[in-house]
C-alpha positions as CSV (number, residue, x, y, z in Angstrom):
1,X,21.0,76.5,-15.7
2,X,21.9,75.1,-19.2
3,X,18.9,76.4,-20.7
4,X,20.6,79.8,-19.5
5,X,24.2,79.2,-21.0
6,X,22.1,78.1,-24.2
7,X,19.7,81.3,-24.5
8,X,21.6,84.5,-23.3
9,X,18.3,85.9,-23.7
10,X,16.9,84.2,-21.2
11,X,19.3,85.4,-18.5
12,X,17.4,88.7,-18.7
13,X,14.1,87.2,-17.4
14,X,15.2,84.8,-14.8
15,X,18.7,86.3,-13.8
16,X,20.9,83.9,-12.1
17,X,18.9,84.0,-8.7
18,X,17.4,80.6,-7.4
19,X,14.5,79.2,-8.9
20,X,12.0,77.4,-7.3
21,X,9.9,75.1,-9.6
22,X,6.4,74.3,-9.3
23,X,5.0,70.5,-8.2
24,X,2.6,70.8,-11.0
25,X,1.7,73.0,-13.7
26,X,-1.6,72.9,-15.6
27,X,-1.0,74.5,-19.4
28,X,-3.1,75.7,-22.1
29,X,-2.9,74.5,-25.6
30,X,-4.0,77.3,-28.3
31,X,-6.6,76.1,-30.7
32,X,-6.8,76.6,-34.2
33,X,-9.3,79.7,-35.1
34,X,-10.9,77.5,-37.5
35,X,-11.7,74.8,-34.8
36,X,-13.5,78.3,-33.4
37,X,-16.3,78.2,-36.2
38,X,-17.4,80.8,-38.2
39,X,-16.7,81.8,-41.8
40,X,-12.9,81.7,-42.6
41,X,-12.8,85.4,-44.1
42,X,-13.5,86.8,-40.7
43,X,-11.5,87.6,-38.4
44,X,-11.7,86.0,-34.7
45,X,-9.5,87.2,-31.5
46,X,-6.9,88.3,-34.0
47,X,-4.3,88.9,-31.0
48,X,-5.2,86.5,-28.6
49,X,-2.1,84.0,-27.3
50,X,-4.9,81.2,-27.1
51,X,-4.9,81.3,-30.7
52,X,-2.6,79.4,-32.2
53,X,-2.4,81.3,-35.7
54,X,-3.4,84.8,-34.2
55,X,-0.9,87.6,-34.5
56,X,0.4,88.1,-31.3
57,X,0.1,83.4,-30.8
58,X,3.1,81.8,-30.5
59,X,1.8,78.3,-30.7
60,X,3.1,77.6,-27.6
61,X,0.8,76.5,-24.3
62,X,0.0,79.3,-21.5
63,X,0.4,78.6,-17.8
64,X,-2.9,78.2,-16.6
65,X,-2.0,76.9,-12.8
66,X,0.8,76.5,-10.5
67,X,0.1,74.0,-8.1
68,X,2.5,73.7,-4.7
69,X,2.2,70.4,-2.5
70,X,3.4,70.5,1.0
71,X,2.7,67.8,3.1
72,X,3.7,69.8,6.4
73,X,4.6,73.0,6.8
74,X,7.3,74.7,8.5
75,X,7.8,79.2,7.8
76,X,10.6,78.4,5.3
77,X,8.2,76.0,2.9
78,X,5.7,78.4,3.2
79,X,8.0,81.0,1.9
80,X,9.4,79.2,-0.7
81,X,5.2,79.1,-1.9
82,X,5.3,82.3,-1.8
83,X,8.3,83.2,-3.8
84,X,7.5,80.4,-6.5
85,X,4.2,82.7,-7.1
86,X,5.5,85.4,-7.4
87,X,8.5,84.8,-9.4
88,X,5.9,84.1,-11.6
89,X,3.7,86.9,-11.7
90,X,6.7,89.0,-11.8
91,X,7.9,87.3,-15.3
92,X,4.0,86.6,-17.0
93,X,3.3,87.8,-19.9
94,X,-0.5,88.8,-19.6
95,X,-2.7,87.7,-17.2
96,X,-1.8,86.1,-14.1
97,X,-2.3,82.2,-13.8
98,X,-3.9,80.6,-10.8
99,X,-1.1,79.7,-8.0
100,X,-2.5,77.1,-5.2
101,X,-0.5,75.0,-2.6
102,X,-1.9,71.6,-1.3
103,X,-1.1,70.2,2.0
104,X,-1.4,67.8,4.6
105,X,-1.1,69.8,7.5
106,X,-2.6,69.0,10.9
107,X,-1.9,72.4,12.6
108,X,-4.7,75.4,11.5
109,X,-1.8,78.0,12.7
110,X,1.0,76.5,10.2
111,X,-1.6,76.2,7.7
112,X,-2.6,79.7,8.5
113,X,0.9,81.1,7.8
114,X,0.5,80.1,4.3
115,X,-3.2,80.5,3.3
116,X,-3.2,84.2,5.2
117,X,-1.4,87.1,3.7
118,X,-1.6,89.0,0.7
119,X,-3.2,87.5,-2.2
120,X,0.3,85.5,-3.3
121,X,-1.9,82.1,-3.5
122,X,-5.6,82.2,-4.4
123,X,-6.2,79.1,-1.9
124,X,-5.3,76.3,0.0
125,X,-6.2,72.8,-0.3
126,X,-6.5,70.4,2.3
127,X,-6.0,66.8,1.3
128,X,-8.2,66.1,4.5
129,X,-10.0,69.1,5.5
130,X,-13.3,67.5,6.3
131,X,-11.5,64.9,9.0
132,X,-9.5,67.8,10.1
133,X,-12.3,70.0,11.1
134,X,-13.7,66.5,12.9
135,X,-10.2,65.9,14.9
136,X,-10.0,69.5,15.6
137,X,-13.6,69.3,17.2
138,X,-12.8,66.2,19.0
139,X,-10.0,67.5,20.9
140,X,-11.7,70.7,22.0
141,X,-8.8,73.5,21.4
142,X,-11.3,76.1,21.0
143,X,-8.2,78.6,19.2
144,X,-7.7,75.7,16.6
145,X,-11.5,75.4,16.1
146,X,-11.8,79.3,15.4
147,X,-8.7,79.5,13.8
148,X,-9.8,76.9,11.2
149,X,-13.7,77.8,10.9
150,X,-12.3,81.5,9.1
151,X,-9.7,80.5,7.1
152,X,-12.8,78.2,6.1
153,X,-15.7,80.7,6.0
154,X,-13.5,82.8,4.7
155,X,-12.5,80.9,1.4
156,X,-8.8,80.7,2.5
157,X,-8.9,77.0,3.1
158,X,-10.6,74.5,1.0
159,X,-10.9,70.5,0.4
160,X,-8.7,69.0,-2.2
161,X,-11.9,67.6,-3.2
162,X,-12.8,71.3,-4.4
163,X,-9.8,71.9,-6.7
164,X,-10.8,70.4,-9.8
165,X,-14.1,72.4,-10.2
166,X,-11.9,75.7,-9.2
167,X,-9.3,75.0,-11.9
168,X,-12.3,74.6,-14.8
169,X,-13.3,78.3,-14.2
């Protein structure tokens, strides 16, 4: 909120609603366009915000990822996920970063309510998944078993294990 008695300006972009704040962020840093190669009386991606000396670059990182971690969840965290994504998708400039959530949770259903819906999150991690599936076998609630094969098959749910290669893309 100081940041907002500081900068007027910024009042028109956040408002004075509440703000939830990511667990971790994962930023860009723009490169030089002569770290790029080629000759320096070209021009290369003369408007591109990864550019730290292109027209439109403002030297200043991009948001890359938003990263939630939930150890359990009940509907409210779920929600609050939810509206950290798309608070900021509704304030990006360009494209829209990647917005995960993490969690520990041992019930397929709770972790359904979160990595179901409508595109807010591009996936779920599980900091378990592989011993989940294995408890979830061993105690034979066929529902649970089904519920967390699709969000598996279906690339909903994924091991924590899995994140590092899907932020690289």
């Amino acid at each position: 909120m100081d940041a907002l008695k500081k900068r007027p300006e910024l009042k028109t972009i956040f408002g004075e609603e509440y703000l939830i704040k990511p667990d971790i962020i994962i930023r860009k840093v723009p490169v030089q366009s002569a770290k790029l190669g080629g000759r320096p009386e070209e021009s290369v991606a003369v408007y591109s915000p990864f550019l730290h000396d292109a027209k439109l670059g403002r030297g200043m990182p991009t948001l890359h990822a938003s990263i939630s971690c939930k150890l359990t969840l009940r509907s409210d965290r779920a929600q609050n996920v939810r509206t950290e994504a798309l608070n900021l998708i509704r304030n990006r400039k360009g494209r829209s970063p990647i917005f995960v959530a993490v969690v520990a949770e041992p019930l397929a259903g709770r972790i359904a309510s979160l990595a179901l819906g409508t595109g807010d999150l591009d996936c779920v991690y599980h900091v378990g998944l592989y011993e989940l599936e294995k408890a979830v076998k061993a105690v034979g609630n066929e529902d649970q078993r089904e519920l967390l094969g699709d969000l598996v098959n279906g690339r909903r749910l994924r091991d924590l294990s899995d994140l590092i290669l899907d932020l690289a893309i």
